[in-house]
Backbone as a ProteinNet text record, in pm:
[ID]
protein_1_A
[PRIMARY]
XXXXXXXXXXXXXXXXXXXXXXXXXXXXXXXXXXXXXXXXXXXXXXXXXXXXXXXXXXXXXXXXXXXXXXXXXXXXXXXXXXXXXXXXXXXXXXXXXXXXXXXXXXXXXXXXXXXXXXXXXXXXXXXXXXXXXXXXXX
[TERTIARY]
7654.5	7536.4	7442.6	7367.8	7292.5	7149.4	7114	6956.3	6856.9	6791	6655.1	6563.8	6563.2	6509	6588.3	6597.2	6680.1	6626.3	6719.8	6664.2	6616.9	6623.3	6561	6435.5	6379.2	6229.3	6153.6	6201.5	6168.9	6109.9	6215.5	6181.4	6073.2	6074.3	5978.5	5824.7	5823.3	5712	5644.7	5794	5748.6	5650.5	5744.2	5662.2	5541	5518.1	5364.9	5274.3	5315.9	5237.3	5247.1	5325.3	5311.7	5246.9	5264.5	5231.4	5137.3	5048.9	5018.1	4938.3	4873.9	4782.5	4803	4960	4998.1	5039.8	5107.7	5124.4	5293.9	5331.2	5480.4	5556.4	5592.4	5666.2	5618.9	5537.4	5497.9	5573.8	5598.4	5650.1	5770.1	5837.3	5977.1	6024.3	5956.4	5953.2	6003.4	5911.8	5908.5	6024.8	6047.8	6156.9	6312.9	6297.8	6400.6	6414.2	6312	6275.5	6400.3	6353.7	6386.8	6595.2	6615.5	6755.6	6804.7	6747.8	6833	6835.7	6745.7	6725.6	6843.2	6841.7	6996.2	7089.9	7121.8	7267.7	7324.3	7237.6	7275.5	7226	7160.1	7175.3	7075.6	6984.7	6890.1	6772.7	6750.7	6715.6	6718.5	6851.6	6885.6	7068.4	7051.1	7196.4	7278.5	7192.6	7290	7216.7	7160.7	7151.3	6933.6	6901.7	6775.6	6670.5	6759.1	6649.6	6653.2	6715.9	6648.5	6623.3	6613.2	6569.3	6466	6396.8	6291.3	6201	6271.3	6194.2	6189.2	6257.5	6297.1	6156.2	6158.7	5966.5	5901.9	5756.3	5738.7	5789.7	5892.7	5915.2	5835.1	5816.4	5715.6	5597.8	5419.1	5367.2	5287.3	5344.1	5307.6	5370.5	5470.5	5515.5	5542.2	5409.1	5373.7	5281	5320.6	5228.5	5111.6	5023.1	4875.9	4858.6	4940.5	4877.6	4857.2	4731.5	4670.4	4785.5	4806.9	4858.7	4981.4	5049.8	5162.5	5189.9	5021.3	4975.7	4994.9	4913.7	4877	4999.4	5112.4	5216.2	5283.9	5275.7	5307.7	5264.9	5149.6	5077.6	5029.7	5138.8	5152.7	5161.5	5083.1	5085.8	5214.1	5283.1	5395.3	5360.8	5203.5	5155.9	5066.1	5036.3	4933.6	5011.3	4926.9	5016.6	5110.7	5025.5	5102.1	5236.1	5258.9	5384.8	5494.3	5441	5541.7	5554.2	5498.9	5524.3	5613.8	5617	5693.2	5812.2	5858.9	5977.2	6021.6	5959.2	6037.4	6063.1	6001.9	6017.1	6164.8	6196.3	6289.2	6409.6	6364.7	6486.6	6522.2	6463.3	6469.2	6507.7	6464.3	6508.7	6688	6731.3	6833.6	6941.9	6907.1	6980.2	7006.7	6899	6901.7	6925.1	6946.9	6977.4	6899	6742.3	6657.9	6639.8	6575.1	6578.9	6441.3	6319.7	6231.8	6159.9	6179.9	6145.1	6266.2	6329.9	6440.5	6523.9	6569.5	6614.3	6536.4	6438.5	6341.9	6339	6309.3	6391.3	6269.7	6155.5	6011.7	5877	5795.9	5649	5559.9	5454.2	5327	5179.3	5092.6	4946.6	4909.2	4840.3	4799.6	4635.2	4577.1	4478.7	4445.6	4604	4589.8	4594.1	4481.3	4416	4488.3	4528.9	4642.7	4749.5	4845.7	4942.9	5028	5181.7	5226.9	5299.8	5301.5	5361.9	5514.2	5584.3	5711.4	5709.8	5632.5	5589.2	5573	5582.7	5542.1	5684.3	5811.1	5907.5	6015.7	6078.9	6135.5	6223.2	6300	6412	6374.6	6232.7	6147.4	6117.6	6150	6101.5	6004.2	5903.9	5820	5876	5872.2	5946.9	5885.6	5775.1	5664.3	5582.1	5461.5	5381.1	5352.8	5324.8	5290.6	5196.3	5066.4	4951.2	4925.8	4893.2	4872.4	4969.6	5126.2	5208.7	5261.2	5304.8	5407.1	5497.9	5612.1	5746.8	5785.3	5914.6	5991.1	6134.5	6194.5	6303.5	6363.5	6385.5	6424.9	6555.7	6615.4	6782.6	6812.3	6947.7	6967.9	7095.5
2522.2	2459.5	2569	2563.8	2644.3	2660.6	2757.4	2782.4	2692.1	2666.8	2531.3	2660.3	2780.2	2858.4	2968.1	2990	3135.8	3214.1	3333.2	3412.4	3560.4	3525.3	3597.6	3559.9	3440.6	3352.5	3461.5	3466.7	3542.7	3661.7	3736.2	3857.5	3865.1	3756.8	3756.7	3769.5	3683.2	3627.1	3796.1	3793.6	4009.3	4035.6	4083.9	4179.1	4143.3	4004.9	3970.1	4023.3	3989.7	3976.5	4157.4	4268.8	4377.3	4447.2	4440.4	4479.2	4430.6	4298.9	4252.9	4279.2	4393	4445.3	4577.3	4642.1	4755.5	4749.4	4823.7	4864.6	4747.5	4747	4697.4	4799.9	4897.3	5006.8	5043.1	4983.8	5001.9	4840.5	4763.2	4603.8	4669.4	4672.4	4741.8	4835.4	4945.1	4977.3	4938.2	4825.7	4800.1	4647.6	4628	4563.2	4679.2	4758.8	4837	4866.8	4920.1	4935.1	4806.1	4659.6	4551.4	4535.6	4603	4607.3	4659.4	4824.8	4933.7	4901	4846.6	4851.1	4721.2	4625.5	4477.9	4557.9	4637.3	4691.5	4832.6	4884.6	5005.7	4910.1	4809.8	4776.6	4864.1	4867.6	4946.2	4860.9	4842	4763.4	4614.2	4604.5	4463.4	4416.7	4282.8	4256.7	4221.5	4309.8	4327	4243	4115.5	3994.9	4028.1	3962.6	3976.6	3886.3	3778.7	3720.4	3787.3	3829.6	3930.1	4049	4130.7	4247.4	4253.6	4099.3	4045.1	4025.7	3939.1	3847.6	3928.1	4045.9	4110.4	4116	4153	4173.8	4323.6	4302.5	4454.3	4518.5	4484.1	4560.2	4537.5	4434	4412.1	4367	4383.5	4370.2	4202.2	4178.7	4036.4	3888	3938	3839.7	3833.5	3939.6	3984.1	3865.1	3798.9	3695	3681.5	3787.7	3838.3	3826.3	3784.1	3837.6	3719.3	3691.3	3548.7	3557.9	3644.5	3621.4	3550.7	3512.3	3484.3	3325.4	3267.4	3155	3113	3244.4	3210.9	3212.4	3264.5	3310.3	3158.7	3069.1	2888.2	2846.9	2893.9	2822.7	2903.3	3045.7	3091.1	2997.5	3062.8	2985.7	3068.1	2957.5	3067.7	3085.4	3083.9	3096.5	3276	3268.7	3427.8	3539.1	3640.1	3752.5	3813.7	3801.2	3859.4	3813.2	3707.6	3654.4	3668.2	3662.4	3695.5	3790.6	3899.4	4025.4	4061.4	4010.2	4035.3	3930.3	3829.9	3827.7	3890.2	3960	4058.8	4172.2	4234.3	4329.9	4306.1	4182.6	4161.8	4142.8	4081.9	4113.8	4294.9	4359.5	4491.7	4533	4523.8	4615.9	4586.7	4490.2	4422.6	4397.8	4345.6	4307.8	4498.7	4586.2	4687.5	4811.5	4825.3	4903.7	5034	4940.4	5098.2	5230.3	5271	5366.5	5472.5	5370.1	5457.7	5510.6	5483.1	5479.4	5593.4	5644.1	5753.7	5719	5625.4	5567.2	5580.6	5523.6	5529.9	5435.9	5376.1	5325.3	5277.6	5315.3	5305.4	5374.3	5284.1	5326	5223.1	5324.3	5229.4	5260.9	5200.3	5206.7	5316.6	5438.2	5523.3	5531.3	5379.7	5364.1	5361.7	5370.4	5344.5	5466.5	5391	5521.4	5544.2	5553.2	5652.1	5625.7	5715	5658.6	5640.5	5574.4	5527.5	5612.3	5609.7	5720.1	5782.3	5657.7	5707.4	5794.8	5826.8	5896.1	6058.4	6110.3	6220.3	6286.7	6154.2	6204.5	6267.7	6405.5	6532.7	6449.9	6310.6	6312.9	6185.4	6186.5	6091.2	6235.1	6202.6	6224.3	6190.7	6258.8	6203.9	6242.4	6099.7	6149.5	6074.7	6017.3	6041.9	5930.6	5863.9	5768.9	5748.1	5655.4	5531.6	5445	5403.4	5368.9	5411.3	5298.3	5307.8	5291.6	5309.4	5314.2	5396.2	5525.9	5633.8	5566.7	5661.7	5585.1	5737.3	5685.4	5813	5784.6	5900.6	5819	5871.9	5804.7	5823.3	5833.5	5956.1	5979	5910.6	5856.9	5819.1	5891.1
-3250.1	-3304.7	-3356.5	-3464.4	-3538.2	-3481.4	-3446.5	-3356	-3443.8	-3364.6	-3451.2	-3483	-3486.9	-3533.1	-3617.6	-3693.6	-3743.2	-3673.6	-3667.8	-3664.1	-3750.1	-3862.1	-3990.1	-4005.7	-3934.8	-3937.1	-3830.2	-3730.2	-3600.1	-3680.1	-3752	-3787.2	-3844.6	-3926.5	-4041.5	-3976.4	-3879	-3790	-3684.8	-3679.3	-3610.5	-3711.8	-3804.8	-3924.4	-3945.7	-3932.5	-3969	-3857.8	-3748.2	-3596.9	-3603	-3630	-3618.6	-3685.6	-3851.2	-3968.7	-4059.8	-4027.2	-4145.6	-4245.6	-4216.3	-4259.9	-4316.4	-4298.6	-4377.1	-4445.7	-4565.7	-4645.8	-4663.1	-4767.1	-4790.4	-4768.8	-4784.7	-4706.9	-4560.4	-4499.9	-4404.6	-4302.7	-4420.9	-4348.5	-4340.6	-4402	-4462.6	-4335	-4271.9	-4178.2	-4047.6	-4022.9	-3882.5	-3924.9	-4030.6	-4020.5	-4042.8	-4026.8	-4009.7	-3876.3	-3788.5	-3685	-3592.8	-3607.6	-3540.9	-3592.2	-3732.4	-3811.1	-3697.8	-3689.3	-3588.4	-3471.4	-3407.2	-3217.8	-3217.8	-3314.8	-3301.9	-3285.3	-3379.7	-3454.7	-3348.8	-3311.9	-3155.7	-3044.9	-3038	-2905.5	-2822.7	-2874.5	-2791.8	-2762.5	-2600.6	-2530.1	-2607.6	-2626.8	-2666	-2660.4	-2666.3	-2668.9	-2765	-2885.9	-2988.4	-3108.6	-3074.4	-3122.2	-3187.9	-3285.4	-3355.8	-3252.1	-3170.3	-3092.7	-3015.9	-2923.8	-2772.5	-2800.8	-2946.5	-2961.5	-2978	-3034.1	-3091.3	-2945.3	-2865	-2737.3	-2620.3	-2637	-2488.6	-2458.2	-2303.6	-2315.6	-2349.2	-2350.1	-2370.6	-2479.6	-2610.3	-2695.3	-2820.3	-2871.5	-2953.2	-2905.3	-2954.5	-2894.5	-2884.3	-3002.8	-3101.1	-3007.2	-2893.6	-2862.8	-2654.6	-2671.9	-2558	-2451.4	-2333.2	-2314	-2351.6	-2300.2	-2311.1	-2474.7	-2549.1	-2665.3	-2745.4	-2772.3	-2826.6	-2964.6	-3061.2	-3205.1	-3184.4	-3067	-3089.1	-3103.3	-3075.3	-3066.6	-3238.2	-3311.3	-3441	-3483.3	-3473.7	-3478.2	-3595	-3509.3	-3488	-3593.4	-3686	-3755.4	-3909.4	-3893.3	-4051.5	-4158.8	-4255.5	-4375.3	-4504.1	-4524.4	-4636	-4727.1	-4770.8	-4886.3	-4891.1	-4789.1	-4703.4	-4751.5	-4821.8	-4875.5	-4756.9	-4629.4	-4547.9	-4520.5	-4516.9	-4468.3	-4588.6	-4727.2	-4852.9	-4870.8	-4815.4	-4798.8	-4685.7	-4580	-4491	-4490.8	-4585.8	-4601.8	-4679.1	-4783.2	-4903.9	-4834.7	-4778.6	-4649.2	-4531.1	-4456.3	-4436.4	-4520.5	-4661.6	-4746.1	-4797.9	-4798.6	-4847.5	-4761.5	-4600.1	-4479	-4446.3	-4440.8	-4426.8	-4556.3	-4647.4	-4766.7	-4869.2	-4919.7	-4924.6	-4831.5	-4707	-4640.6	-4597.2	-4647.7	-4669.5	-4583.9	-4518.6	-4420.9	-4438.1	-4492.7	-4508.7	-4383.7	-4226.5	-4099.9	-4027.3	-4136.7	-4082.3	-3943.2	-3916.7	-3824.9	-3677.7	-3709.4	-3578.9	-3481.2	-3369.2	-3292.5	-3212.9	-3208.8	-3180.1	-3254	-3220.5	-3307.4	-3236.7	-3235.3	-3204.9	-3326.9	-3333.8	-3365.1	-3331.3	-3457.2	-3386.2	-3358.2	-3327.7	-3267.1	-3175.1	-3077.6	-2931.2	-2893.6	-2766.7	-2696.6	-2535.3	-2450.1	-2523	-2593.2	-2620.1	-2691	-2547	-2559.5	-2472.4	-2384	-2307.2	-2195.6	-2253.6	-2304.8	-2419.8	-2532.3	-2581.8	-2665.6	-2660.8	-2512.3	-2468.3	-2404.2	-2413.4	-2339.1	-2415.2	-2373.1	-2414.1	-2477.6	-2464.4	-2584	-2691.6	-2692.3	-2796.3	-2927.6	-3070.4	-3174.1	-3249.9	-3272.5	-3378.2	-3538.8	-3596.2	-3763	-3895.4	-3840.3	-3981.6	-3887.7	-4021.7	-4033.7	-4145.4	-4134.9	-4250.9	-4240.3	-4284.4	-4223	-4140.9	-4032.7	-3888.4	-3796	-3844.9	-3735.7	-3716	-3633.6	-3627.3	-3556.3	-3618.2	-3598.4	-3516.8	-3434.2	-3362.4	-3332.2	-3238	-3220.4	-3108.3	-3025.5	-2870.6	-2884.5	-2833.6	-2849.8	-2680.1	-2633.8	-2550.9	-2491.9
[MASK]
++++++++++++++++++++++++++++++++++++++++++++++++++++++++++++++++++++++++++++++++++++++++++++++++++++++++++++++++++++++++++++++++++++++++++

């Protein structure tokens, strides 16, 4: 039976709840971000919904986090959201790799940054707006 949700919708719904306010190479990104962590299986089971839902990995779908409410009630008309499906089509359908195969990133508004971030086999390998991207070898 076919999920009552896709899960290319999910993604889409990430990118918004993560990105919506950056740049289109910056959507593009963190939908690469969600491509790589499915496809290695990093803290996931392979699959776009639990790479998506696991807890703690995105922050958009975090209990505490009111947006995931708003989440429900996107409009498909909002630049943000047509931006972040063209973004899922480019990350996925084009193969892009403008996030250099990064595997994590956070806001670099946060004060501090996350305790992962500091650990000897975490990479830092650019930014783009407000998100630095890295990449944790395992």
């Amino acid at each position: 039976m076919p999920p009552l949700i896709e899960p290319w919708k999910l993604v889409v719904v990430t990118i918004v709840q993560e990105a919506a306010l950056e740049s289109l190479k910056g959507k593009i990104m963190v939908a690469e971000v969600i491509r790589d962590r499915a496809e290695s299986k990093y803290n996931s089971d392979g699959t776009l919904i639990d790479t998506i839902l696991r807890p703690k990995q995105f922050s958009g779908w975090n209990t505490e986090e009111r947006a995931r409410i708003r989440s429900l009630n996107l409009d498909i008309t909002e630049q943000a959201v047509i931006d972040s499906i063209k973004a899922y089509e480019i990350a996925f359908k084009d193969r892009t790799n403008y996030a250099m195969g990064a595997n994590l990133y956070h806001a670099d508004y946060m004060n501090p940054y996350p305790q992962w971030a500091y650990a000897t086999n975490v990479t830092r390998l650019t930014q783009e707006g407000h998100h630095i991207f890295y990449r944790e070898d395992r």
